[in-house]
N, C-alpha and C positions, 0 to 999 in steps of 0.2 A: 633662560632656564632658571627653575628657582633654585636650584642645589648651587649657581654659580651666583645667583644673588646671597643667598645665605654665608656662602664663603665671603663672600668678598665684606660679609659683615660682623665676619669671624665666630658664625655659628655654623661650626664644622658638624657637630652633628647630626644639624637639621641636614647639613647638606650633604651627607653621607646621604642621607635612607633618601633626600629625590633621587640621587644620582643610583643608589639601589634601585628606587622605581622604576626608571626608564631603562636598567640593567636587566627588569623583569621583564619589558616587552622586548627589547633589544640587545638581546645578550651578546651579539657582535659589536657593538656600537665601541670602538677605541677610545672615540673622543671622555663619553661617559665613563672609560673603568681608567683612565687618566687621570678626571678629576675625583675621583674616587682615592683613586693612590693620593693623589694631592691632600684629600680630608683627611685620609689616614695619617699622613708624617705630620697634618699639626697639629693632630691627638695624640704623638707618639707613636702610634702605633705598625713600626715601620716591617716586621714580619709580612702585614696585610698589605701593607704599601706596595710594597719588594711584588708581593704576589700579582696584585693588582693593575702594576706598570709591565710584568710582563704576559699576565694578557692581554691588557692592549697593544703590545706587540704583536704575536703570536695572532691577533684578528686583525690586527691592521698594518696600514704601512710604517714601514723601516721609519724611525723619527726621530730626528733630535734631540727635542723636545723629550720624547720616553726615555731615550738612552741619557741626557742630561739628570732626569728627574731620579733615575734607577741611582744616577754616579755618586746626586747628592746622599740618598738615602747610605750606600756602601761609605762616603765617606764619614757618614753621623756615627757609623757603626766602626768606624778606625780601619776599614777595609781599603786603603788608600792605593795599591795596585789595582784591583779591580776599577773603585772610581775613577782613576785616572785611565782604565779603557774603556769605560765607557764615555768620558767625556771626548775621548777620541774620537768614536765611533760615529758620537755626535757630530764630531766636525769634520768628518769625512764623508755622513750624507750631506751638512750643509758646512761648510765651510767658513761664512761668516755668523755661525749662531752667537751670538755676542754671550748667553748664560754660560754655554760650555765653554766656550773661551776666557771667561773671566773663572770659573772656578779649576780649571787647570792652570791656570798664572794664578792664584791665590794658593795652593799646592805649590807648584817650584818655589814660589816665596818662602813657603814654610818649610821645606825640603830642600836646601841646594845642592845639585847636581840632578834633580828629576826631570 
């Protein structure tokens, strides 16, 4: 996919409008409004992010991965209850997600008693 070669080359923007492209023929597509949320939080732009991670929920399956990426965003925003149920939620559809698991121990560090 080219929206995921342009990320990975840190042009978020190009990769924004493929991943809008293939949003245009496949507006159910998870995977695509996923990495969409992903362009959006390294533009900043995490209102659209937020939004974007939960349509990919809402079309697709329960993810860890979504609910991980939802937690980072509430945490960037100092919403640290929230993140911290989402990274939950993440590890109770998967249990060993190693991302949610590491930013929910990166939290209790910086929180003790969380």
């Amino acid at each position: 996919n080219l929206g995921l070669l342009y990320g990975q080359q840190g042009r978020f923007a190009e990769a924004m409008q493929e991943f809008l492209v293939v949003l245009k023929g496949r507006p159910e597509d998870a995977e695509a409004l996923n990495n969409l949320g992903i362009a959006y939080v390294k533009q900043g732009r995490v209102d659209e992010a937020l939004n974007a991670f939960r349509l990919a929920l809402a079309r697709g399956p329960d993810s860890a991965e979504l609910h991980t990426n939802i937690g980072i965003v509430y945490r960037s925003l100092g919403r640290a209850d929230d993140a911290r149920r989402e990274f939950r939620t993440a590890l109770t559809i998967d249990p060993g997600y190693a991302a949610a698991r590491d930013q929910l121990d990166n939290m209790h560090r910086e929180v003790p008693g969380r």
